[in-house]
ROTI-624910 format. One record per residue (C-alpha): residue number from 1; residue in three letters; x, y, z. Coordinates in Angstrom, 3 decimals, always signed. Example, Ala and Ser with C-alpha at 12.3 -4.5 7.8 and 13.67 -1.06 7.14 Angstrom:
BEGIN
  num  residuo      east     north        up
    1      Ala   +12.300    -4.500    +7.800
    2      Ser   +13.670    -1.060    +7.140
# end
This chain:
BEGIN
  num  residuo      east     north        up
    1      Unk   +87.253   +44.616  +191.417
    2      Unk   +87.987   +45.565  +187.784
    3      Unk   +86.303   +48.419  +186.840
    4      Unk   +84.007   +47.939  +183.413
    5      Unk   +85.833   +49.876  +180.222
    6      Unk   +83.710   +48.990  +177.678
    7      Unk   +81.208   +52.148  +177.775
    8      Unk   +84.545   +54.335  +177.593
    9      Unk   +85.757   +52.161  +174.733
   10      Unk   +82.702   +52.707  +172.619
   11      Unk   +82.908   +56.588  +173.082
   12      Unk   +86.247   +56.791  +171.678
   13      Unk   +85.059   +54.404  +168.924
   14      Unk   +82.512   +56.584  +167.959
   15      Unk   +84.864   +60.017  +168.441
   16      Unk   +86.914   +58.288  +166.167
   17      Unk   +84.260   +57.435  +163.499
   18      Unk   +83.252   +60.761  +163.444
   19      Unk   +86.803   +61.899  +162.717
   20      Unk   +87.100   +59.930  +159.778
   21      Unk   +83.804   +60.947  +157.688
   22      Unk   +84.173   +64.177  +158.644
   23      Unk   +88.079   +64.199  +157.117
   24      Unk   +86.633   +62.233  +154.060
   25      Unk   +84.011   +65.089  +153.355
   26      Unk   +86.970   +68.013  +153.679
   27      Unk   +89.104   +66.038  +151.036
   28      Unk   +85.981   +65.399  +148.892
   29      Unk   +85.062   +69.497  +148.895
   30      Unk   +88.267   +69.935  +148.153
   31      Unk   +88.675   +67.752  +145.227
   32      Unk   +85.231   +68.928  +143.594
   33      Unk   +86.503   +72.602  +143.606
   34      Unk   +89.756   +71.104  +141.912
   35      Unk   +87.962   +69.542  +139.217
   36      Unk   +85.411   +72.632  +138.682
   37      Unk   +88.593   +75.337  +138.888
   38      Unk   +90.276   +72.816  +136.146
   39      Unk   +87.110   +72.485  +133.900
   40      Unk   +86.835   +76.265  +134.121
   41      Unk   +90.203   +76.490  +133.022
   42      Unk   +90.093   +74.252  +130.502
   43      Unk   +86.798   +75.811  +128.822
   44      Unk   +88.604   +79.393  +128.920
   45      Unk   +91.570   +77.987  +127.110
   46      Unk   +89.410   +76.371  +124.821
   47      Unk   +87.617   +79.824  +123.925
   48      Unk   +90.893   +81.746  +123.441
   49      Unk   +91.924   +78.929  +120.565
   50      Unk   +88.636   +79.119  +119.291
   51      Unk   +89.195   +83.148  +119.382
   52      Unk   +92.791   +83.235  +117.513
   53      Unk   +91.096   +80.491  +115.254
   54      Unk   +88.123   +82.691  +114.124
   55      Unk   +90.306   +85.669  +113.817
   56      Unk   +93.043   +84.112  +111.373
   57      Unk   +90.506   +83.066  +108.904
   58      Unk   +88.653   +86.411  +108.709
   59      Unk   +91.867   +88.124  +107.853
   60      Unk   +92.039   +85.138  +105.242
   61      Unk   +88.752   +85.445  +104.228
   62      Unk   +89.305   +89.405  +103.913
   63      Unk   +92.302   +88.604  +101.772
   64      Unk   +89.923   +87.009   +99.239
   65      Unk   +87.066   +89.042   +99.364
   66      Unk   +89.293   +91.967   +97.860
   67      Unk   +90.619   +90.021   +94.582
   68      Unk   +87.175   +89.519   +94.109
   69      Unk   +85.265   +91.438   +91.635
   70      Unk   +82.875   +93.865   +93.883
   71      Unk   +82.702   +91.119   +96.413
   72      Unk   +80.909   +88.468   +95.222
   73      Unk   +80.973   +84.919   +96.579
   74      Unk   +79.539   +83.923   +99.782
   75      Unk   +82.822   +84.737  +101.681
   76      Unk   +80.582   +88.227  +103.268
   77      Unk   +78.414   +85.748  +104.929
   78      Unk   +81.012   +83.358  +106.416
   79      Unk   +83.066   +86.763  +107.512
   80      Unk   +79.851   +87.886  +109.277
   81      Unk   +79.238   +84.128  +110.814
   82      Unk   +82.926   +84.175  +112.016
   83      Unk   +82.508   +87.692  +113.324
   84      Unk   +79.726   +86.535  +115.229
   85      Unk   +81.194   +83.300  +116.750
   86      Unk   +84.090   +85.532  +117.847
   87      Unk   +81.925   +87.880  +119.939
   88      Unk   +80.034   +85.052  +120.973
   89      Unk   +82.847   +83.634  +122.567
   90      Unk   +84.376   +86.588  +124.053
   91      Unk   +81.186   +87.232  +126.077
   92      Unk   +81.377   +83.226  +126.596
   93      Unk   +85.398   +83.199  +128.293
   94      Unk   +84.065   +86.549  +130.322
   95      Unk   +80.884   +85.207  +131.916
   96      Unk   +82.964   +82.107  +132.633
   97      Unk   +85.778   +84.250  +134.532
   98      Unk   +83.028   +86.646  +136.365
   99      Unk   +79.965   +83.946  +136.969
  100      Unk   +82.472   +80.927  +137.474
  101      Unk   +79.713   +78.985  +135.078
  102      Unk   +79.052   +78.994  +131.586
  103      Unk   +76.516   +81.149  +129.957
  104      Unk   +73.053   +80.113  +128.430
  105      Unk   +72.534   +80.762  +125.061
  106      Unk   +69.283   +83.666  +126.184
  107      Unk   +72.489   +85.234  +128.076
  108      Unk   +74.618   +85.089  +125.209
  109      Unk   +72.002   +86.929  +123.101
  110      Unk   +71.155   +89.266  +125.361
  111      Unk   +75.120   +90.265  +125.967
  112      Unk   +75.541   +90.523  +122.298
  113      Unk   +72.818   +92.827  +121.931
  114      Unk   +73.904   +95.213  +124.169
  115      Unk   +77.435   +95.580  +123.807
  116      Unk   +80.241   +96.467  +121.684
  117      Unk   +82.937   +93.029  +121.210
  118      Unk   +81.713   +93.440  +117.352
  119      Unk   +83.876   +96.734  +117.806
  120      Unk   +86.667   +94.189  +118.664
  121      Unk   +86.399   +92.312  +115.132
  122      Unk   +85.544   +95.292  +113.291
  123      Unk   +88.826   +96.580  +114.339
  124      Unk   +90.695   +93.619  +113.470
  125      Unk   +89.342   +93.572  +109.844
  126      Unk   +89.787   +96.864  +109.510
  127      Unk   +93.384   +96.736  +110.307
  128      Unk   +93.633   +93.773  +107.329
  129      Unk   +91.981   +95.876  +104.834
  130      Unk   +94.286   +98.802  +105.498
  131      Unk   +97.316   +96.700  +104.523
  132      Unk   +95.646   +95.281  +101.622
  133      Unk   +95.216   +98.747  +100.263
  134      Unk   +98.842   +99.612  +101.378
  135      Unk  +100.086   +96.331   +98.848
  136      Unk   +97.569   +97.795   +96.228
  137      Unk   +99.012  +101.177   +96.630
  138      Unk  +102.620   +99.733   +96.080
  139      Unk  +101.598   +97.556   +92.947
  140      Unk   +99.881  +100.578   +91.391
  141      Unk  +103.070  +102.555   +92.023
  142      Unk  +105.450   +99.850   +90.505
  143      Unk  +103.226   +99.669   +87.208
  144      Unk  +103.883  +102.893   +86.756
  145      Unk  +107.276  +102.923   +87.211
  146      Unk  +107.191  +100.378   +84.837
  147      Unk  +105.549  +102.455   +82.552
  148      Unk  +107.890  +104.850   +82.945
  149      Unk  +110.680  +102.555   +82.027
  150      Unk  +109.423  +101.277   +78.793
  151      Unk  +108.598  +105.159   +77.905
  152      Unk  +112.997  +105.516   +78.003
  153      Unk  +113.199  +102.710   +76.366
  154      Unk  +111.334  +103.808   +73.108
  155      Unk  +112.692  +107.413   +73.509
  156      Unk  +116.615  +105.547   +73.552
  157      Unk  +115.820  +103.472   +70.362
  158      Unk  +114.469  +107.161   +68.762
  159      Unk  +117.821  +108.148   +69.679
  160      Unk  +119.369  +105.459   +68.205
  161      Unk  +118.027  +105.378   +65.021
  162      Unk  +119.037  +109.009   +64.893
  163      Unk  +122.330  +108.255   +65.303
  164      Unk  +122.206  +105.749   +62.561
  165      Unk  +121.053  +108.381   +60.133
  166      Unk  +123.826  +110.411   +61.174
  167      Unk  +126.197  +108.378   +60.422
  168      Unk  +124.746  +107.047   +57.006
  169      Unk  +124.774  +111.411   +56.055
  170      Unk  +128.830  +111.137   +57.053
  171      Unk  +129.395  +108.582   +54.498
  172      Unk  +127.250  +110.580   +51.939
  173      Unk  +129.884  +113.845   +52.825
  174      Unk  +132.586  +111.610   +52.328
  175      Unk  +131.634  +110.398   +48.844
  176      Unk  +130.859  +113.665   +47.904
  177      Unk  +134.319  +115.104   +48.815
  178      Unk  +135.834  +112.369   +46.992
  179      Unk  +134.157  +112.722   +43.918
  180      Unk  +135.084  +116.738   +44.382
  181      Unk  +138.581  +116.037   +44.468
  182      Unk  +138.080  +113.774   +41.177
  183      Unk  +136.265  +116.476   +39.460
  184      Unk  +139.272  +118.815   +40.016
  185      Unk  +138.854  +120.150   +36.293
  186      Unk  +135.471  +121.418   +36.504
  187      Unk  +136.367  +124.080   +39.707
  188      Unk  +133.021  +125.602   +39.279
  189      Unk  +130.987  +121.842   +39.685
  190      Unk  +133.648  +121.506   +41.885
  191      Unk  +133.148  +123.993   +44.063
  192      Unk  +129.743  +124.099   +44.022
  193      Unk  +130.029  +120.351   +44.906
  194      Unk  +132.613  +121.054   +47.956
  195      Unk  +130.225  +123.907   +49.394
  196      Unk  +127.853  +121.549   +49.652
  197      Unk  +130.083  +118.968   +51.284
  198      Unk  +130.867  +121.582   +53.666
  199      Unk  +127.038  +122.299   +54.506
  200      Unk  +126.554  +118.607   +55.097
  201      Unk  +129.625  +118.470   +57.410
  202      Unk  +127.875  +121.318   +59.473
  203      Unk  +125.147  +119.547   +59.452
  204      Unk  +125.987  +116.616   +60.328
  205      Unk  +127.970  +118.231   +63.191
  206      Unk  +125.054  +120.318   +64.467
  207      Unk  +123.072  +116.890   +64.622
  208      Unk  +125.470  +115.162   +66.701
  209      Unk  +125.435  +118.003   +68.785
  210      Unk  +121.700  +117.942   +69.047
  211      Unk  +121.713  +114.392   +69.415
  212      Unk  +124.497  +114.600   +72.210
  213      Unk  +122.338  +117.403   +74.192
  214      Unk  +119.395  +114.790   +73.943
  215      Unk  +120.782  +112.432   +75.202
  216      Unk  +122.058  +114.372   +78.694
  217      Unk  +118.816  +115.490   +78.948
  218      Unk  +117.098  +112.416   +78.792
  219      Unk  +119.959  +110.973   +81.118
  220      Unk  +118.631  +113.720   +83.665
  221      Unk  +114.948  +113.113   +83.417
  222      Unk  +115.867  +109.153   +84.186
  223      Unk  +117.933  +110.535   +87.175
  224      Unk  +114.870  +112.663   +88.702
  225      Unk  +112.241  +109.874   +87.663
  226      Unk  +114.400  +106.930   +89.551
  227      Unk  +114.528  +109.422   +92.859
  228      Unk  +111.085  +109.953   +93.424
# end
């Protein structure tokens, strides 16, 4: 006699049945914690662009504020909005990293409050307005070495004109001598004439020595002024 299967048959069916949906639920936990772990790494990401975004156009907006007269304009206000959404989402990418969820806007609030990220930003403008000072500093410091120059430049054309007188007294002791020499009959005239040739020679003399001195001098105060 053949014995009757079809109870064991039905077991197995239903063994096998339970196999499968309980399989099916393992793969679908797993793929929901996938998708959440991705979305939560794709908000964070999101955050930190949002972060480096913010942060370049405060430095920018810092940039302007200080070639404006005392500040005016409305870029204060968007520097303070953009310091705010920075801190904002700093508190945002951390209570998504420690919660694993993102943060309502009372918990946003209430983290700003009572905390220091602002201390973050302040830093970070800080650090933009010390450079700015540092390229105002430098500019100042090139004007007056510019200043400087054009001072040597009027002090060589003093010089220069000098010189020019110089040599227009050098022709005026050569005339002289020269009409000295013509004058050879009258010896006193003459002589009186040639002393004073001869005191104009000196002169002209000790003013190119003068003039010579002047000029090393000023050569050394260029020296020292180009060193500092």
């Amino acid at each position: 006699m053949v014995k009757d299967r079809l109870p064991d048959l039905r077991l197995v069916q239903r063994s096998q049945s339970y196999s499968s949906d309980e399989v099916c639920l393992k793969i679908g936990k797993k793929t929901n914690a996938i998708t959440q772990f991705l979305d939560k790494v794709e908000r964070i990401q999101n955050g930190i662009e949002s972060i480096n975004t913010n942060i370049d156009e405060i430095k920018r907006l810092n940039s302007i504020i200080l070639l404006l007269p005392q500040g005016k304009g409305t870029s204060n206000s968007e520097v303070e909005d953009r310091k705010m959404c920075v801190s904002r989402t700093i508190y945002q990418v951390q209570y998504d990293i420690k919660v694993n969820r993102e943060a309502t806007s009372e918990e946003l609030e209430h983290l700003l409050e009572n905390s220091e990220v602002a201390v973050f930003v302040d830093n970070i403008v800080a650090d933009t307005l010390e450079a700015q000072l540092a390229l105002t500093s430098v500019k100042a410091r090139h004007g007056e070495l510019l200043e400087v120059e054009s001072s040597v430049k009027e002090i060589r054309d003093i010089f220069v004109q000098m010189a020019t007188l110089v040599e227009a007294q050098g022709d005026n002791v050569k005339r002289v001598e020269f009409h000295v020499v013509k004058a050879g009959g009258h010896a006193d005239l003459g002589n009186t004439r040639l002393r004073k040739a001869k005191k104009l020679k000196k002169k002209r003399r000790k003013i190119k020595f003068i003039l010579v001195v002047s000029l090393i001098i000023l050569l050394g105060i260029v020296l020292i002024l180009l060193t500092i």
